[in-house]
N, C-alpha and C positions, 0 to 999 in steps of 0.2 A: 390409431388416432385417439387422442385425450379429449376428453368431454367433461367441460368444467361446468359441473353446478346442473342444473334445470333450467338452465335459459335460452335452449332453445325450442322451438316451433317446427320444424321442418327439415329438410334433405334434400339434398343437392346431390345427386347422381351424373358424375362424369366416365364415359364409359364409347366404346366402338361398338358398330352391331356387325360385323363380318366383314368376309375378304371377296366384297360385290366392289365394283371400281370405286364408290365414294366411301368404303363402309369403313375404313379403317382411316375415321380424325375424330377428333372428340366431339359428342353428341351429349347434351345436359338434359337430364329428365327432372321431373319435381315432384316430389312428396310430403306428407302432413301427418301421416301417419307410419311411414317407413315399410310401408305391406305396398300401398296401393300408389301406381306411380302415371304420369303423363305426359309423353315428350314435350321439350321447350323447344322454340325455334324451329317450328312445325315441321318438326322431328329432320331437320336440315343438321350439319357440322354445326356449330356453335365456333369452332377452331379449326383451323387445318396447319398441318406443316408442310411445305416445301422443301424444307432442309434432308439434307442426308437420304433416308429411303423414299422420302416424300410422302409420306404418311405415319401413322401413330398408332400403338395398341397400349393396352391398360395403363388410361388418363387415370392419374390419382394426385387427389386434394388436401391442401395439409393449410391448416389456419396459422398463424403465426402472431399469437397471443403478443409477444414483444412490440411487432413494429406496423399492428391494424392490417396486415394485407394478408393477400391467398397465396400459396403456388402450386402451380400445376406441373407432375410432369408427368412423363410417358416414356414407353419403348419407339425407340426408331426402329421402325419396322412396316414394311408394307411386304404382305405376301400375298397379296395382287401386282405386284411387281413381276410376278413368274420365276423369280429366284430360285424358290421352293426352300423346303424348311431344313433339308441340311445343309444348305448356305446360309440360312436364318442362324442355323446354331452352330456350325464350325468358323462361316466368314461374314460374321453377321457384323452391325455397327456396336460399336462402345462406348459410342453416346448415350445418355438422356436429353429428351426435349424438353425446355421448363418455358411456362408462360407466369408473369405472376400478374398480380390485380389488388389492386385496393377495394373494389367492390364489389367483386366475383359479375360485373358487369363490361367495363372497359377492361382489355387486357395487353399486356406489351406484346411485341413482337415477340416471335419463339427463337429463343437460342438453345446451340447445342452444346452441350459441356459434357469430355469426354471423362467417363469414371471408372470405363472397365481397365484393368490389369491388361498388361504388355501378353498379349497372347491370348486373351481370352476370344472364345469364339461371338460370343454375345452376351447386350446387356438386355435383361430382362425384369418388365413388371416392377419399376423401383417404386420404393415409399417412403413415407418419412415421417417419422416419429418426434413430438418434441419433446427431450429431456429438462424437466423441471429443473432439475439439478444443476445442468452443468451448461443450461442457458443456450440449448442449440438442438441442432433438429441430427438426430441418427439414421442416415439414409441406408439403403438397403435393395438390392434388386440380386438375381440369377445371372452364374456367368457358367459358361461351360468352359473347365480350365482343365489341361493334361500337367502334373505334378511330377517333379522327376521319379516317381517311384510309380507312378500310373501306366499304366498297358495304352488307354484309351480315358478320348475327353469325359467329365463327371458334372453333372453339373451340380453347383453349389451355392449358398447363398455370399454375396460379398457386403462388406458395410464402408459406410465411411461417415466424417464428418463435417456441419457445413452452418452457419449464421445465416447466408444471402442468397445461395442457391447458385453464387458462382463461383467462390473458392472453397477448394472440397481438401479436407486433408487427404492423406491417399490412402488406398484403399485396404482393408485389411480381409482375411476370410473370417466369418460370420458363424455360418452352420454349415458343415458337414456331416452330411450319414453316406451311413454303407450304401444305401439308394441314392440316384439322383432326387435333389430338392429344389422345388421353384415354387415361386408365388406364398411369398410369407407375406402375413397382415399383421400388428399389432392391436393392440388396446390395452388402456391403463386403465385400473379399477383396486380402488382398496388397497392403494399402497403397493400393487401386484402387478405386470404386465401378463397378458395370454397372448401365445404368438401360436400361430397357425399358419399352416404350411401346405403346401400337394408335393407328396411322395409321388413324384414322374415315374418310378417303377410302377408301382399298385394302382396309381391313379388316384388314391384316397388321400384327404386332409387329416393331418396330425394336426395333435394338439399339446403345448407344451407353457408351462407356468412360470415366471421367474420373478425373482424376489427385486432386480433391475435389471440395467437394459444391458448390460455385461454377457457379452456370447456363453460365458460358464454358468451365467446366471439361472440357465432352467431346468427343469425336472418335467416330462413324459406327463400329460394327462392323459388320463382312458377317455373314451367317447366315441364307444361302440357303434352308435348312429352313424357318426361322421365316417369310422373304418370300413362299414360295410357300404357305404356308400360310394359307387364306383365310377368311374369315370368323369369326376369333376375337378376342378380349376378355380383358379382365381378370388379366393375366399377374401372375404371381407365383416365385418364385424361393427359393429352399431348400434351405441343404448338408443331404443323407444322412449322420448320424451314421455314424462313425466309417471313411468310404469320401472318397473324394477323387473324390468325384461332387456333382454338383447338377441338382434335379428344376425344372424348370422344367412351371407348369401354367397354361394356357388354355383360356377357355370358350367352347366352339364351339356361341356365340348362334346362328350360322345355320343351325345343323341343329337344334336343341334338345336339344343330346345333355350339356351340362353340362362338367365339368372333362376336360382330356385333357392327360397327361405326358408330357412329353420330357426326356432325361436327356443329363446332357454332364460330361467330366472334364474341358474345359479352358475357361474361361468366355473368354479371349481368341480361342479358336479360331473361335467362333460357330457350331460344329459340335454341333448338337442330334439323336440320333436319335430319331422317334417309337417312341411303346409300345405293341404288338400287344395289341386287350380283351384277350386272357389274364394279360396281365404285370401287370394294376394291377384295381384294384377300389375305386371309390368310394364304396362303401356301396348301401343301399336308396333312400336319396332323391337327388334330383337337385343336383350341389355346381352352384352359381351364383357367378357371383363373390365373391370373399371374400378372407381373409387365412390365414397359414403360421405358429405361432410354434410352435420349435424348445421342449422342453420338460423338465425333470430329470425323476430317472427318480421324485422326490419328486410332484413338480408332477402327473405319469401317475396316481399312486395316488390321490390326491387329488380329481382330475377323475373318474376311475373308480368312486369311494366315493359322490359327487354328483351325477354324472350317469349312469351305468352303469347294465347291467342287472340290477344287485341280487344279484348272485350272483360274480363276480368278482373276488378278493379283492389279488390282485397285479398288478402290472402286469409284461412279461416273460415267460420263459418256468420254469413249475417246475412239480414233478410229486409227485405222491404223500405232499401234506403230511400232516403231524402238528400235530395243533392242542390246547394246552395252554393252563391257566390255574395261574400260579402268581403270589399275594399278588389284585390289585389289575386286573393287567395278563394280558393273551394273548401266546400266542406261537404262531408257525407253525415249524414244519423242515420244510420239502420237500426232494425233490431238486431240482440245479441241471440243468433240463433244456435241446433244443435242440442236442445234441449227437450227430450220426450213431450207429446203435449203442448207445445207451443210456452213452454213452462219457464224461461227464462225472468232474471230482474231486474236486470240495468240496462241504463243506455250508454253508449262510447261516443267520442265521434271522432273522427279524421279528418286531415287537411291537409291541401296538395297547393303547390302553383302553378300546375301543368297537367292536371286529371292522371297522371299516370302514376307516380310516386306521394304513397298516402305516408303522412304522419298519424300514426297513435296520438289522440289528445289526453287518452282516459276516461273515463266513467263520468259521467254527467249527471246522472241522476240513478238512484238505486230504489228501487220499489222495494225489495226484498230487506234493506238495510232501515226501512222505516223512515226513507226521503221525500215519502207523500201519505200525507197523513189517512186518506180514505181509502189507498189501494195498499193489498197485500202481496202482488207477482203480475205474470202477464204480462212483460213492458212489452209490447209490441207499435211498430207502428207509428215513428215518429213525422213529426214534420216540423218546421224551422222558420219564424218569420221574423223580422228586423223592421225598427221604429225610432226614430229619435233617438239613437245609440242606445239603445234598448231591444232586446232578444226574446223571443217569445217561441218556447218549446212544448208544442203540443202533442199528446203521447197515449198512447191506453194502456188501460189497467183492470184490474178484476177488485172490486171490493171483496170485503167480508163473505157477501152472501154468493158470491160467485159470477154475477152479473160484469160485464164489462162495461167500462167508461171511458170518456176521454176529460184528458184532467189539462193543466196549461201550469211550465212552470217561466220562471222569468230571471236574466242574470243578465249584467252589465258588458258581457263580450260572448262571440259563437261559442267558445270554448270553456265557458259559465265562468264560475260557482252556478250553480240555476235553484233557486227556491220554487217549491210546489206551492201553490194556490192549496189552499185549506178544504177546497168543496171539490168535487171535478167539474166542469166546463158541460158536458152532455149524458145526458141518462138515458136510461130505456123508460123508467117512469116518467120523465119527462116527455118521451118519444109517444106516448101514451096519453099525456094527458094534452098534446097537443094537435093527438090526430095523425103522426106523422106514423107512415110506413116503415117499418126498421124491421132486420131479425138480428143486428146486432150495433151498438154507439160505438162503432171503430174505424182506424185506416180515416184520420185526417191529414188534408193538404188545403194549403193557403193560397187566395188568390187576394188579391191587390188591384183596385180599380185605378185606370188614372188619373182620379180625385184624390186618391189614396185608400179611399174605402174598402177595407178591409171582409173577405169573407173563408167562411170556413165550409168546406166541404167534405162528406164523409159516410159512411154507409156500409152496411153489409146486409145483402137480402135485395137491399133499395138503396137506391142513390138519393143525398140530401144535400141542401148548400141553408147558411144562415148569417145573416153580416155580423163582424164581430162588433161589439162596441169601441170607444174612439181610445179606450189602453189597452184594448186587443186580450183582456180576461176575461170579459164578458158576452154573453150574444144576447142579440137584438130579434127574442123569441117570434114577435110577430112577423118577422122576417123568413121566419122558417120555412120552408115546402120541400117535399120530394122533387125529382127534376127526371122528365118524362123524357121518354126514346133514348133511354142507357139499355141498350139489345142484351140480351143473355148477362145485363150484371149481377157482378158476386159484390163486385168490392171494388175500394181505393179508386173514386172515381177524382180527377185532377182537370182543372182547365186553366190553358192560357189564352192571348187574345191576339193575336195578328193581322193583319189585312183586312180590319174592319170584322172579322167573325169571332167567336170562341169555337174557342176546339178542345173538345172533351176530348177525354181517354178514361177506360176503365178495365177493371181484370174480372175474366171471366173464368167459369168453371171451377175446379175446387184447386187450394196449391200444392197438392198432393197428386192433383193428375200432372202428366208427363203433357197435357195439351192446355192449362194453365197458361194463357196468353192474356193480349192485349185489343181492348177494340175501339174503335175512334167513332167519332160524329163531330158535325158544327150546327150552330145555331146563331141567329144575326143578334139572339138573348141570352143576358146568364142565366136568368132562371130555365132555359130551354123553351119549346120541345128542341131537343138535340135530334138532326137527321143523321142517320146509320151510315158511315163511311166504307165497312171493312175494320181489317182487321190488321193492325201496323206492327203487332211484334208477336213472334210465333217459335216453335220449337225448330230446330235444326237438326231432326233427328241421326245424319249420318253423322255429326261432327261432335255429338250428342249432347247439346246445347236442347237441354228440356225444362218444362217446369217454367218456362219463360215471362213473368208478372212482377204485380205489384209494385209498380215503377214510381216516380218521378220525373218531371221533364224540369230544365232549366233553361230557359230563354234569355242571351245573351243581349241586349237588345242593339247595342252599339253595333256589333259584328254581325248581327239578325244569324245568330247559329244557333241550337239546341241539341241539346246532351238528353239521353233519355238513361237513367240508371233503372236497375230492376233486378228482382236474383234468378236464381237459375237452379236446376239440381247441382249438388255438388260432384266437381269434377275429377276420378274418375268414376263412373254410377255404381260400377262395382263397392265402391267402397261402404257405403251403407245399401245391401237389399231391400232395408225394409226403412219406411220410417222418412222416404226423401222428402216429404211437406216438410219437415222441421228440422233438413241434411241441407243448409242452403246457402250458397255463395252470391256475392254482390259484383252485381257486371257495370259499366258505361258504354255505350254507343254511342256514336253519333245520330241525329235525326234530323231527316233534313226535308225539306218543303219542295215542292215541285211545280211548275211555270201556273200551273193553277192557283197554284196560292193553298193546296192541299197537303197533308204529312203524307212522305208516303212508307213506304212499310221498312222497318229496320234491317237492313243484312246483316243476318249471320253470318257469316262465315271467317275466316282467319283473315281479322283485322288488319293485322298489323305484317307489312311485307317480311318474307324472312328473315335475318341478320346476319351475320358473322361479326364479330364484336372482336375486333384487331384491331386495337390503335391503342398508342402509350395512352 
């Protein structure tokens, strides 16, 4: 597969995990970093065939830069059928199955288009390559073919060529060696192809160089790791966004252990080292042969909204969103998380029309770029309010001396320009000379009276609220107080008002524990006392939904429905050990009220019903 440029985010793994009755149709996993993976489609087919053997082995994905879509194809092949594998390889099909898609989401029907040679026993593990050159994609699978000078069938690789995935020119042979060869992969790099192959004799991947895509084109690499490397299959091959590394992964059939990565910087060098279980994680079910496609960080959200766990709302790392509706459309501001320290400097935001599929808007405001004149980093923490066509984005920061603030900037639409205010909005000297309990000026959210009166609420240590003034840059100091019965608060205390009460929410414990939740009260006042409700959003430790805080709620009022967003540890935990307070991904749920007129506690668990995603 070709990888043009650094633009993308993510990985798309199409792949079977065995020959158990459903195990052989294509299964999509998801990655962000190409080590650590998560099945999609709560680890369900994503695809199936009925055609020909009635099922599928190594699904592989090819982008097709020309005309914006995906194709998918496969072996036909079910050996849960009982056929058994010398039927597989002397009387097997000579089909490929292709599925294509314009958004690696909705996908056609599967056809089968037949490409192996008059006599061959089977077609095996096809791929496809796109040649720059000659404007078409160089497809390529294993056939076992007997040659009039052959004793017995060999198997070999064949090629052919194709624009659309259904007229193929016909077929030619590819690679032969003195040993049977099956399961070649490409990759272009530096003007060079490296193809990679399993020697079905030895069982080991070879590896071989070529100047193009031309069968005489290669010359033998060494890569003594891969040689002695025995009993594996189905190689595959994939630059590590934005590193000047490449993952190479094999399926080590003869142990039944599934996908195993080896990682190399220099692809001429043929120096691969293996990856220690700790360093990689393949998800819950077992990856089988399959295919790698590099992915925008567009394409991520997208597959996330469709095949996800129903709660996930971004794809990356962000923290402590803010989730608004203004006209038609939503919008998220989180923080820009992922960064040691909580060390991050800008803020982004997102928009959807349907909470599921986020647009990228950009960068909003940059602390670190000199976009607010008294803070130097820190952007954590935003929140978002609307006024007279007028937008007011309140945010924290760390001045000079290291202390945090909250500052407010202001810009004509959700999606800015936004100018910072010259002073910030709330200090700790302020917090100080007014009496008020604080152990940090962070983590505001906006509530709105139905007068319109406007108030800011915020805290760390202790929970505060104070009205803002009538352009919403100022507050109305005498206004200020702490706000009493927020049980075990840390932080980001929020309220809205429904059925005559307010109902607080706040995050408790630290966002580095794994029990980082959420806890409620009402009160018939805004300034409180709040009585102690429980606790409405919590860790889901077997689904490993941890870390569960620092939300926002969004009150619909027309459709009386709310949306509760909040982040989560990033998914899968393996992926960062250490460090998960500032490893953090951005979720939505739904939240919903109960014949009381109480919130009641968020489910976790897998959102969104399974899919199978088959239709033009």
């Amino acid at each position: 597969m070709s990888i043009h440029g650094n633009r993308y985010f993510g990985y798309l793994m199409a792949h079977f995990i065995g020959e158990q009755p459903d195990g052989e149709q294509v299964y999509f996993s998801y990655s962000e970093d190409g080590l650590h993976w998560k099945d999609l489609n709560a680890g369900l087919p994503a695809l199936r065939s009925e055609l020909g053997e009635k099922g599928v082995r190594d699904p592989f994905l090819v982008r097709d830069p020309q005309e914006n879509k995906f194709y998918l194809i496969a072996t036909d092949l079910r050996i849960a059928n009982g056929k058994g594998w010398e039927a597989a390889v002397e009387a097997g099909s000579r089909d490929i199955i292709v599925w294509e898609s314009a958004d690696l989401v909705s996908w056609s029907d599967p056809r089968a288009i037949t490409v192996g040679v008059d006599g061959a026993g089977c077609v095996w593990a096809p791929e496809a390559i796109y040649d720059e050159e000659s404007r078409d994609f160089l497809v390529y699978w294993a056939s076992a073919t007997q040659l009039p000078h052959e004793q017995e069938r060999k198997q070999k690789i064949y090629s052919s060529r194709t624009k659309d995935f259904r007229s193929f020119a016909p077929a030619e042979l590819y690679i032969e060696r003195d040993n049977h060869v099956i399961d070649t992969t490409m990759i272009a790099h530096g003007g060079a192809y490296y193809r990679y192959s399993k020697d079905e004799t030895t069982k080991t991947i070879l590896v071989e160089k070529g100047s193009s895509l031309h069968k005489d084109a290669f010359v033998p690499v060494q890569a003594p790791a891969l040689e002695q490397l025995y009993g594996v299959e189905g190689p595959q091959i994939y630059k590590r966004s934005g590193r000047e590394e490449w993952c190479l992964i094999v399926d080590r059939f003869a142990e039944g252990k599934g996908y195993l990565p080896l990682l190399t910087s220099d692809l001429d060098s043929g120096e691969f080292r293996v990856l220690a279980d700790e360093e990689f994680d393949l998800g819950r079910s077992k990856k089988r042969h399959g295919g790698v496609l590099p992915i925008t960080a567009e394409e991520c959200g997208r597959l996330l909204a469709a095949y996800g766990d129903g709660h996930q709302a971004l794809p990356g790392q962000f923290a402590d969103p803010d989730l608004a509706k203004f006209g038609d459309r939503y919008y998220l501001y989180p923080t820009t998380d992922g960064f040691t320290g909580w060390s991050g400097g800008s803020f982004s935001v997102f928009s959807s029309s349907d909470l599921r599929e986020w647009k990228d808007e950009g960068v909003i405001l940059d602390l670190a770029a000199g976009d607010v004149p008294w803070a130097v980093g820190s952007a954590w923490a935003p929140a978002i309010a609307s006024k007279d066509g007028k937008y007011f984005f309140y945010f924290c920061g760390k001045t000079p001396s290291g202390v945090s603030a909250i500052g407010v900037a202001t810009a004509p639409s959700p999606t800015g320009p936004f100018r910072a205010e010259p002073e910030p909005l709330l200090t700790m000297d302020q917090m100080e000379r007014l009496g008020i309990a604080m152990g940090q000026t962070i983590d505001p959210s906006v509530y709105v009276e139905e007068d319109g009166t406007a108030y800011l609420l915020f805290g760390n240590g202790h929970g505060a609220i104070v009205q803002l003034t009538d352009d919403r840059v100022g507050v109305v100091e005498e206004t200020m107080a702490n706000i009493d019965g927020l049980h075990e608060f840390r932080e980001a205390v929020a309220v809205l008002k429904r059925g005559g009460l307010y109902h607080f929410t706040w995050s408790c414990d630290d966002t580095g524990s794994e029990d980082y939740r959420v806890h409620y009260g009402t009160s018939e006042r805004l300034y409180g006392p709040v009585a102690y409700r429980g606790t409405i959003l919590a860790k889901n430790k077997e689904l490993d939904m941890l870390g569960t805080g620092h939300h926002s709620i969004l009150h619909e009022p027309d459709a009386d429905r709310c949306w509760i967003a909040y982040h989560r540890f990033v998914t899968p935990l393996t992926r960062f050990p250490d460090g998960k307070g500032y490893h953090r991904e951005t979720c939505i749920s739904p939240l919903r009220f109960g014949a009381d007129g109480l919130m009641e506690p968020v489910r976790l668990e897998l959102g969104l019903e399974p899919i199978e995603k088959q239709r033009a």
